[in-house]
N, C-alpha and C positions, 0 to 999 in steps of 0.2 A: 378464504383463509386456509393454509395449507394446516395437514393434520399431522407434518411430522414433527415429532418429537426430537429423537437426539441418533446423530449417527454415529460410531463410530467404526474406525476406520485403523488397523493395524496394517503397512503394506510395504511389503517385499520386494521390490522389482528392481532388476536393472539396480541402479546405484542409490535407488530410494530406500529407505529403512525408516519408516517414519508411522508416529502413532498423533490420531489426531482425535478429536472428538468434536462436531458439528451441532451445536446444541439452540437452535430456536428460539428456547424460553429465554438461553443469558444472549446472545447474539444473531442478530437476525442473518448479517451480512460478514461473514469470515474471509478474509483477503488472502493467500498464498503470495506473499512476497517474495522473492528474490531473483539473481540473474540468469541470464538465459543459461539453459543445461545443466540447472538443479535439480530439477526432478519435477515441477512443478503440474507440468502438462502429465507426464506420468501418472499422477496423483488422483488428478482429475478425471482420467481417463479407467481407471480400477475402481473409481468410485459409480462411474458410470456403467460399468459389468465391457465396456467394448474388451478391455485386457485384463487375462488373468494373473494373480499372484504366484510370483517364486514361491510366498510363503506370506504368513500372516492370517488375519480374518478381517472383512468388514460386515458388520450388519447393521441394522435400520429397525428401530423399534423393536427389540430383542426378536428379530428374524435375520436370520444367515443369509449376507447376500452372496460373498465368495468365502468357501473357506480353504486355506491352503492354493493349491494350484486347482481347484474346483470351481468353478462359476455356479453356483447353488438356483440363482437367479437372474435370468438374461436380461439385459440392458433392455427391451422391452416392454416386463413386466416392472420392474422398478418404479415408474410414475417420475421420472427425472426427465427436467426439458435441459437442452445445452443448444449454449450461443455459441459458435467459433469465430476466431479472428477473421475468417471471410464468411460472410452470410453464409451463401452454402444455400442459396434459394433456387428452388429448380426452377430451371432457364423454360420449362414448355409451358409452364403454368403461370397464371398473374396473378397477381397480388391475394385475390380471395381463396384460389383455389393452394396456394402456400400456405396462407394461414390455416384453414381447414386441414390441411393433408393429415394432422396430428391428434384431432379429433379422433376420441374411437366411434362404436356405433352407436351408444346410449348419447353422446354428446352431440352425433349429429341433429339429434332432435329439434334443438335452438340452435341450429348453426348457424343461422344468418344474423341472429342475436349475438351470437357468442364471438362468432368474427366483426363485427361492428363495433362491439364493447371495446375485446381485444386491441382492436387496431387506432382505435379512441387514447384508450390507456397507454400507450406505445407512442403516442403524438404521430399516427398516421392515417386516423381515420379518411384524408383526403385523399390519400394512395389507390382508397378501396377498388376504383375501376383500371386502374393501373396496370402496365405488363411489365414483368421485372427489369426488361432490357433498357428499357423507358428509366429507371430511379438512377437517383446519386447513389456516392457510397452511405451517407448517412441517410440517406431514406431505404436502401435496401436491409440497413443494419438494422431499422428502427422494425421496419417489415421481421427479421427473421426473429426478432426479439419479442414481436407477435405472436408470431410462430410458435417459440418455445413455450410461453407462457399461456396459451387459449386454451389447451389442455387443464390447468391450472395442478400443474406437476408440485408434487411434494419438496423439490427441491430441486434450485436452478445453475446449472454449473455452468459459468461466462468465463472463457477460455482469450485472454487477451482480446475483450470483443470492441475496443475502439483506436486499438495500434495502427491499422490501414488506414484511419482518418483524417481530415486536417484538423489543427488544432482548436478554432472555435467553434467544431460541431462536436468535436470532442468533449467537451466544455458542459455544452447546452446537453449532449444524451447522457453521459454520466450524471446530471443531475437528474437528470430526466428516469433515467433507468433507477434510483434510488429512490425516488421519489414514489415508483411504480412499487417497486417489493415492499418499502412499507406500505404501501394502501392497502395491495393485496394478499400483506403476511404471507410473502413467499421467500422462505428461506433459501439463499444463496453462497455459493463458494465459487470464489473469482481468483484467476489467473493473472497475474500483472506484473509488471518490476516498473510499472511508475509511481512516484510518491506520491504526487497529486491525484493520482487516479485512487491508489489504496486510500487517502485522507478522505477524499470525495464521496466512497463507497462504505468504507469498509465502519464495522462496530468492534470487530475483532480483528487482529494482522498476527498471522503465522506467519515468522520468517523462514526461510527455507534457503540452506547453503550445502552444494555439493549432497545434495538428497539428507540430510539429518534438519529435524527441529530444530531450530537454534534459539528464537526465543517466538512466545505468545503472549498477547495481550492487549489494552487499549492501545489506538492510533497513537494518541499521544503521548503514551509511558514509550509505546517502541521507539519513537521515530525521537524522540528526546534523551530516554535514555537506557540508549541498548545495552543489553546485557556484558557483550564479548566485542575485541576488536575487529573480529570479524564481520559482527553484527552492525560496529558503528560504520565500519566501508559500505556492506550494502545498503542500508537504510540512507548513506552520502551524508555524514556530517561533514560540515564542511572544512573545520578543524578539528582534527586529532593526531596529538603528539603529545610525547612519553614526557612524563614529570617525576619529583619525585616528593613525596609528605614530608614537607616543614616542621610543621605543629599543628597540634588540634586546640582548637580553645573558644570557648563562647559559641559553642557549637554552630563553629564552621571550622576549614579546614585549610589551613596554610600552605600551598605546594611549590613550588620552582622548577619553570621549562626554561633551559637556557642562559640560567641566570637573573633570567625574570620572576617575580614573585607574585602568584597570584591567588586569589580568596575565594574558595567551592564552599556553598554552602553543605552542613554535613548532612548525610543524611539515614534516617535511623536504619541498622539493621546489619548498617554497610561500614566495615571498620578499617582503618588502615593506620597502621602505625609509622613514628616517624622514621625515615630513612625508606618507606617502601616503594617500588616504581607503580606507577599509574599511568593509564592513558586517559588524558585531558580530552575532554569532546566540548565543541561549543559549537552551537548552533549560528549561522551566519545571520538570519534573521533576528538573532537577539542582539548582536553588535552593532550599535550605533556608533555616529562619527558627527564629530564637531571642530569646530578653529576656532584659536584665538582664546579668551582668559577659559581658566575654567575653575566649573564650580565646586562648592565645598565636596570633600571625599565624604562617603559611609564608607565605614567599617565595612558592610556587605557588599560592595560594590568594588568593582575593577575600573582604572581609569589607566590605558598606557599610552604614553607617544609611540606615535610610529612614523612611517610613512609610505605611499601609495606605492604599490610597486606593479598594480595592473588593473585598468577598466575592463568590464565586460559587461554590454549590454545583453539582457536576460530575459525577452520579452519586454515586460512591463516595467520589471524591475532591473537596476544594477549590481551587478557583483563588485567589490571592490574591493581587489587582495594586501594585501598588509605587509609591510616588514616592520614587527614589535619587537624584535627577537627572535620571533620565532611566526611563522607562514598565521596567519590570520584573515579571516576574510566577513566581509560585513555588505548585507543587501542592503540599498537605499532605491528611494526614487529614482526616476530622472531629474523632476523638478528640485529635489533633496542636490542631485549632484551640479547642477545649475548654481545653486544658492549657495552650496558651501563650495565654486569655484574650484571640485577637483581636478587636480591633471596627476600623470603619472610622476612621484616625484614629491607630492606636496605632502606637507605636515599637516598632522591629521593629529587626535585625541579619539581613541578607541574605547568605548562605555560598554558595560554589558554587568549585572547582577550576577554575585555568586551565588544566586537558585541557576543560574543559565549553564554553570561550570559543571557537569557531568566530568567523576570520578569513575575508571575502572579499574578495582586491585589487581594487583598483581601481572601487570601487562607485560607482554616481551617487548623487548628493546625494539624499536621502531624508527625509520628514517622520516626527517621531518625538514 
């Protein structure tokens, strides 16, 4: 069980301006989401002592690790393990003598212990007699992931560490690797812009856009209901386009995109008066689709005809874009799109709950 307590982290750099706080007790695992050349890797990287600050401070348990343009304490002394998007396993050494290298010398003591355990916990303990040249990419990942963790580091910073992967090992070590930081209470900050990866890991998601904060909080408050429109692009809701508040009443919330009329449920805290613009977010996953009669309406429910204006198959699942009036889009099965006979073209009944309708006030005018 690691012994740190809470980081924070004030930091300057390059186009980063960003304050954050790493905190253990309330979240094990903190995500850095957003797209590539936000700052993200920067971040990671000052937190790690490798680069110093323009300006700001970070410290670790009320101890200075950089203050200002100062590195107080070298990435060294820190007790921080870090995974990069390529292992980064030195090529002269096999599989044991990797793990080991990051041992100091009181740890060498149970080394053969401690590299066994490690490489167990990692799902590579059969690596063990192994030469690096010999592994896949997800076995050499699993190996460097050993690596960083045999030390049993205060804090583990994973730097987009399953982007070089294929997909279903991708899959299997992100659970795997999360499954590992809870057991061994080792608190992490991960580098990423995929959703499924941050959902997979993450207990907390920092969005990060053009190097500022943008918003924090559960996976599921961000990635449902982002703060700003900025926020809703990066996190990819699948629809979002500008409305404008009907009426409020029976607390939910009246709005019209296009002419269309649709029902958000309201929700406390969050006011908007009639005639104000909004940007509408709805999740593709919460739209369903059906043919033929349909059922009774609730008041909190959205039901619109539309019709199909584009398939995409999505892995597992389909995408299925919409013309309601306005760009709409709804995942289904395959077997779903089998059953309900879609082609591009067809008439469709579009379902979704006004809890699924994310409101954002005051939005600028948007093309949609």
């Amino acid at each position: 069980m690691s012994s740190l307590t809470c980081v924070h982290a004030a930091i300057r750099r390059h186009i980063v301006d960003v304050d954050l706080e790493i905190n253990a007790a309330n979240a094990l695992v903190t995500v850095l989401f957003g797209p590539s050349g936000s700052g993200k890797t920067t971040i990671l990287r000052a937190v790690a002592g490798l680069d110093p600050l323009d300006g700001g401070r970070i410290s670790c348990d009320g101890v200075t690790w950089n203050d200002e343009q100062r590195i107080v304490v070298p990435a060294r002394q820190r007790e921080i393990g870090y995974l990069f998007q390529d292992h980064a396993l030195f090529p002269h050494l096999d599989v044991r003598g990797n793990v080991a290298y990051g041992l100091n010398r009181g740890q060498r003591a149970d080394r053969t212990a401690r590299i066994r355990s490690t490489l167990a916990a990692a799902g590579a303990g059969h690596l063990e007699n192994r030469h690096v040249r010999e592994l896949s990419g997800g076995e050499a990942q699993r190996v460097a992931l050993a690596r960083s963790i045999a030390p049993q580091p205060r804090l583990l910073l994973l730097d987009e560490p399953f982007s070089a992967l294929d997909t279903p090992t991708r899959a299997r070590l992100r659970a795997d690797v999360r499954s590992l930081l809870i057991n061994t209470g080792t608190p992490a900050l991960v580098v990423t812009h995929d959703r499924s990866e941050a959902l997979a890991l993450a207990d907390r998601i920092c969005v990060i856009v053009e190097g500022r904060v943008r918003q924090v909080g559960a996976p599921e408050e961000v990635f449902d209901r982002p703060g700003d429109p900025q926020v809703a692009a990066v996190v990819g809701v699948e629809t979002a386009v500008s409305g404008v508040v009907a009426a409020n009443r029976d607390g939910v919330t009246d709005v019209v995109v296009h002419g269309v009329s649709l029902v958000a449920a309201r929700v406390p805290d969050v006011h908007s008066a009639i005639g104000d613009e909004v940007l509408i977010c709805i999740r593709a996953e919460d739209v369903s689709l059906s043919v033929g009669a349909e059922d009774a309406i609730s008041s909190q429910r959205n039901r619109l005809p539309a019709h199909v204006s584009r398939i995409t198959r999505e892995g597992p699942l389909v995408r299925v874009d919409l013309d309601a009036g306005f760009g709409l889009s709804s995942y289904i099965t395959r077997p779903a799109l089998e059953d309900l006979g879609l082609a591009v073209g067809s008439p469709v009944t579009a379902s979704f709950k006004g809890q699924s309708v994310h409101l954002i006030p005051r939005a600028p005018a948007l093309q949609s």
